[in-house]
C-alpha positions, -999 to 999 in steps of 0.1 A, spaced: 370 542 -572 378 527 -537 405 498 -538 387 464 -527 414 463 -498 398 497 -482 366 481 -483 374 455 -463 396 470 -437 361 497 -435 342 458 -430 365 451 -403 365 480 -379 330 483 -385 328 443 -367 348 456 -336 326 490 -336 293 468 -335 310 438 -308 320 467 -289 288 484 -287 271 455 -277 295 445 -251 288 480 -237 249 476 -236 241 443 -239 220 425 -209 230 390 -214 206 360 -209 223 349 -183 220 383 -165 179 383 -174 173 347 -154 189 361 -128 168 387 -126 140 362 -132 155 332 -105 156 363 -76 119 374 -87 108 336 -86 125 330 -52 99 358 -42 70 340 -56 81 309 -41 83 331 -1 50 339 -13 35 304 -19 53 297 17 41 322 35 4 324 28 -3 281 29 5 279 -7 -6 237 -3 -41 251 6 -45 274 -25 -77 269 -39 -52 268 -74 -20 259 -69 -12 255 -112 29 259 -113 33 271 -78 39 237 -66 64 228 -93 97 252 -85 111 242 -118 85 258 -141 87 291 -156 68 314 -132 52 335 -158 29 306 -164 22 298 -125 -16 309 -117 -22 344 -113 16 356 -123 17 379 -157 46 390 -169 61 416 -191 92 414 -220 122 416 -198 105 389 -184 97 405 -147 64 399 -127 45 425 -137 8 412 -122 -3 389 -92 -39 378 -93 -46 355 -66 -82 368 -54 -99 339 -37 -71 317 -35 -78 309 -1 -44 325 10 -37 324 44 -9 339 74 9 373 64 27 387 30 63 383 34 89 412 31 102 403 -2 77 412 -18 98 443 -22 118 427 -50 88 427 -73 99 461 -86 78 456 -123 47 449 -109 20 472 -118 -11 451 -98 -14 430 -68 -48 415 -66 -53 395 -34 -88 404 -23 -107 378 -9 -86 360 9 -76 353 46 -45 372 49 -37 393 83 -11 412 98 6 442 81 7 458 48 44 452 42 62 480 26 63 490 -11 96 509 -13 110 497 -43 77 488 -61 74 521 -75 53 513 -110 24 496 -87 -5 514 -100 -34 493 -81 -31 475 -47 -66 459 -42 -68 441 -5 -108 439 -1 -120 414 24 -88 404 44 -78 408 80 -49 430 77 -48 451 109 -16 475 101 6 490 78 -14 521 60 16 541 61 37 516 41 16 528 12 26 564 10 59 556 -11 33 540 -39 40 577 -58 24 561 -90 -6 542 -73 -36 550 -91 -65 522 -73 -60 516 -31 -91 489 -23 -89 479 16 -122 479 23 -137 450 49 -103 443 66 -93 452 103 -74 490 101 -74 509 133 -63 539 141 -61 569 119 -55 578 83 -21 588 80 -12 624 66 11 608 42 -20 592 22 -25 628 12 7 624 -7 -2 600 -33 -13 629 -59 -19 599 -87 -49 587 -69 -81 581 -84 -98 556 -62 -93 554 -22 -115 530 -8 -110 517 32 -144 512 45 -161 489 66 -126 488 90 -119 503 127 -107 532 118 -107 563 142 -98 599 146 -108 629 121 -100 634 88 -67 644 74 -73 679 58 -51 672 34 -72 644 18 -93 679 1 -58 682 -16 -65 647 -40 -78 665 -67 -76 638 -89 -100 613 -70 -128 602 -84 -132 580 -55 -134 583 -20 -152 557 4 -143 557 40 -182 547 51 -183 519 80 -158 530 102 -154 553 134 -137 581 120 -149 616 140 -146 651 143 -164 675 116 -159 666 74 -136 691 66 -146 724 41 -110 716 20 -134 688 8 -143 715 -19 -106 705 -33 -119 671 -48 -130 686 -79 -130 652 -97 -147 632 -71 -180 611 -82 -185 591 -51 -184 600 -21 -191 576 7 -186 591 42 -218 572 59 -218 550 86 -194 569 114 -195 594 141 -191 630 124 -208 657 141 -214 696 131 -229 705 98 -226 693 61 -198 719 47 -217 743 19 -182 734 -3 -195 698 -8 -221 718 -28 -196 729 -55 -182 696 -67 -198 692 -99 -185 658 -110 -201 641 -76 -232 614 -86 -230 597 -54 -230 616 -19 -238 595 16 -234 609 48 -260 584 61 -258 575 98 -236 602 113 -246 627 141 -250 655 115 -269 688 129 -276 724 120 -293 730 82 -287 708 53 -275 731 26 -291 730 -10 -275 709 -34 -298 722 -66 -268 732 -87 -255 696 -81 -261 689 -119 -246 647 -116 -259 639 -84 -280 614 -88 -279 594 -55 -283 614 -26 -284 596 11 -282 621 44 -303 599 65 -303 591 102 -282 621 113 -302 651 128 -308 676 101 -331 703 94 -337 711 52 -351 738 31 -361 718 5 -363 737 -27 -358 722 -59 -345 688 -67 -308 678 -81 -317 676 -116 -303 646 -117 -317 628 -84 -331 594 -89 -324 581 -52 -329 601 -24 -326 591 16 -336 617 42 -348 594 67 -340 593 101 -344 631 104 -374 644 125 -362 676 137 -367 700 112 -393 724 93 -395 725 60 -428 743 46 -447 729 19 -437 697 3 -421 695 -28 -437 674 -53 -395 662 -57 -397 648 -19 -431 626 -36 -415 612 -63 -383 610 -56 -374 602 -21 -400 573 -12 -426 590 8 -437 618 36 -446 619 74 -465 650 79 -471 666 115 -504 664 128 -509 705 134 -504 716 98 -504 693 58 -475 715 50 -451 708 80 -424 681 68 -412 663 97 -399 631 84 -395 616 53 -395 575 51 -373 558 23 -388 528 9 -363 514 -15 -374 500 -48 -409 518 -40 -429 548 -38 -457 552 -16 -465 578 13 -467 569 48 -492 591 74 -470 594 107 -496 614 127 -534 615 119 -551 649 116 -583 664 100 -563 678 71 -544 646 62 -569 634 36 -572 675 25 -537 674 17 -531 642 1 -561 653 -21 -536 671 -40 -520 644 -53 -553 624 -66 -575 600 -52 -555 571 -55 -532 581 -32 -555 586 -2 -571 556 -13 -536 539 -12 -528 555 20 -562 545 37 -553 508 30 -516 512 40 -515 511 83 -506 472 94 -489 470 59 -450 471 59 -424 465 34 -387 457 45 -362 462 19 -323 465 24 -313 500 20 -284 510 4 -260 534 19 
């Protein structure tokens, strides 16, 4: 049996083992509202900077004293840090200060909608941010400040002012799934790295003034869903390795100056929303994507294509057929929300050829001229 008096000197070495220990790794309180004061500070430059007194919600902001993970917009984690800003539509105004650096918890920033302008600022030490959404701002600069973001997952900076070009460094940020900078001023061609993101699901760089030909490494985004390249001043032909991405559903390359032949995107098993219009593209229409339900070829009158395909009927809103020949495709007219067939040049075998399809349709078509229909089309 061990004496009593061994059992209590074991007792007391055991205190001075476990004070020790926590001496060693303990974070005192004092150290975490430290942490927490210097991340506040930050909020508070914020509120400064960007007209905090004309927020649309200014809960906590205004009162320096509060805790700041119950301020509008702020989440925060356990240590406490900021982990979240959502401020979209908060009427903030002027330019993001520096120190937003010191945020080095957050995961999300969430200022779209706004009036901000100016530059991105840099993200060096914000490593965890995962999604940086700045839709509808008026920031002009500052792309390049995103490529330390090694972890960002969701970039939204569509409808702000970028010029310039897409820098190469974007084509670093292997944890991408979602890209999105369209409607901006963007210029020069695309980075042939970007075919290296094989983990995008996204890509949207539509509404811009990017150039030069889209690039065959394209074939690299294996993941990609939707693809939005419309809207900009490409020129050459549609690359044949678009046709292998099997995951794409959405493909515009609407409004370009696109020649040469479209190739055949039959195997395309997802697509289902298909817009090449207004380039100037000949087809060889075989077979529909099995999964087409939208389908713009407008704006594309230099091209033969044989007989019609009862897909081109159903599908892509209706026909213009040459006046020499019912089996010459020389246009086809997108009517959203609405299928009917529109005559572009009168012949004696018109009515011949739409007998095909039943009577109702040359019926239909006989009543259509002086008729029209304007419907926003989506790109």
């Amino acid at each position: 049996m061990v004496p009593k008096e061994v059992h209590e000197d074991f007792g007391r070495s055991m205190k001075w083992i476990v004070l020790a220990l926590c001496l060693l790794f303990h974070v005192s309180p004092m150290d975490g509202q430290r942490l927490a004061e210097s991340e506040k500070n930050t909020l508070l430059s914020l509120y400064e900077s960007t007209g905090g007194s004309s927020w649309a919600n200014q809960t906590g902001w205004s009162s320096p004293n509060s805790d700041p993970c119950t301020w509008f917009g702020v989440t925060c984690n356990g240590i406490p840090s900021i982990a979240s800003l959502h401020l979209n539509g908060n009427n903030l105004t002027g330019q993001l200060p520096p120190s937003l650096v010191n945020l080095t918890a957050m995961t999300l920033l969430d200022l779209r909608f706004n009036a901000l302008q100016g530059q991105i600022p840099t993200f060096s030490n914000t490593s965890q941010l995962s999604q940086l959404i700045l839709w509808g701002n008026n920031f002009t600069d500052g792309l390049s400040n995103l490529c330390v973001l090694s972890q960002v997952q969701i970039i939204t900076l569509r409808s702000n002012s970028f010029s310039g070009s897409i820098p190469d460094c974007l084509c670093g940020l292997t944890s991408l799934l979602s890209l999105d900078i369209s409607t901006n001023f963007l210029t020069g061609n695309l980075p042939l790295c970007l075919g290296a993101l094989s983990g995008l699901i996204k890509l949207d760089l539509s509404t811009n003034m990017l150039m030069g030909e889209i690039p065959s490494s394209f074939s690299g985004l294996t993941n990609v869903e939707t693809l939005n390249l419309g809207s900009n001043t490409f020129v050459g032909s549609v690359p044949v390795a678009l046709t292998s991405l099997t995951s794409l559903s959405t493909l515009s390359l609407s409004s370009n100056s696109l020649t040469g032949t479209l190739p055949s995107f039959e195997n395309s098993t997802s697509l289902e929303y298909f817009v090449v219009a207004s380039n100037s593209l000949s087809f060889v229409l075989g077979q529909a994507p099995p999964a087409v339900g939208t389908c713009d070829l407008s704006g594309n009158l230099n091209f033969y294509c044989g007989e019609i395909p009862e897909w081109v009927l159903s599908t892509c809103g209706g026909v213009c057929v040459d006046k020499t020949s019912p089996y010459i495709l020389v246009g086809v007219i997108f009517v959203y929300s609405a299928i009917f067939l529109v005559i572009l040049f009168f012949s004696d075998p018109i009515e011949r050829f739409f007998a095909r399809f039943g009577s109702s349709q040359v019926d239909f078509v006989r009543g259509l001229f002086g008729r029209r229909k304007s419907n926003k089309r989506r790109q």
